[in-house]
C-alpha angles and dihedrals in degrees: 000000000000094000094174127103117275098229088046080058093063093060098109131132101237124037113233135157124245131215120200144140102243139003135195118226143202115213102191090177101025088092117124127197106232087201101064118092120262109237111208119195121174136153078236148029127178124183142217107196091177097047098034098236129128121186119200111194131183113056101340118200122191117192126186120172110297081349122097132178131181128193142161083237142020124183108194113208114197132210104277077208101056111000093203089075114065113227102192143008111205107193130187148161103065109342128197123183114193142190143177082270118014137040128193128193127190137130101278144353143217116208113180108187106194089058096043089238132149111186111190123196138179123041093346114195123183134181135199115192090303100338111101123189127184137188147123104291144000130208121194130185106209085200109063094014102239140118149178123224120208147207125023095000117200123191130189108198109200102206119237103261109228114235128210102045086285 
């Protein structure tokens, strides 16, 4: 299992793009605390009582903790069990997820919050400092703070730049 950073990966002495079917990641600052609470803003909300949905539509903005996700819609799925937990955030529309180092961009987004989990599909496109990867779909574990990223999978390695006239 690659078990290195993502961005110490990217210490290499020529820039070249990579084409593969699947790579794993380290999100060093893709982590999110389960415990914080999730912010929702949105232009517009519209409740289900009876199916335990919510849909916030208009420049919807989730924040939890350092993690931060925008969308033109989010539907909110609660716990069936104990409607006060949410079980699951469904974006779509755009969506950019977005931490202190690391932003990713693709068509929708499943955030289930009891596993910790962030699925990304449709044109994603994520990017690390100057490194930029691309591909179908990718999967990120706010736990551990790894991921895989699948599909045609695209990376643009930016070399490391010598200092010191070596």
């Amino acid at each position: 299992m690659f078990r290195t950073p993502f961005p110490a990966a990217f210490l290499i002495t020529i820039a070249l793009p990579v084409l593969a079917t699947a790579q794993q990641l380290s999100f060093a600052g893709i982590r999110a605390d389960q415990n914080a609470p999730v912010e929702v803003l949105s232009d517009s909300l519209k409740v289900n009582q009876e199916s335990g949905q919510a849909v916030f539509s208009g420049d919807v903005r989730v924040n939890q903790g350092t993690m931060h996700m925008q969308a033109a819609e989010v539907e909110v799925i609660y716990d069936p069990k104990d409607r006060s937990k949410i079980s699951t955030l469904h974006a779509t529309g755009g969506v950019t997820l977005v931490s202190p180092t690391e932003e990713a961009e693709a068509q929708e987004a499943v955030y289930d919050v009891a596993a910790g989990t962030v699925v990304m599909t449709g044109n994603v496109l994520l990017t690390q400092g100057e490194n930029v990867m691309s591909g179908n779909k990718l999967n990120v574990d706010l736990r551990t703070g790894t991921g895989q990223m699948d599909g045609r999978v695209r990376t643009l390695l930016k070399p490391a730049t010598k200092t010191g006239g070596q």
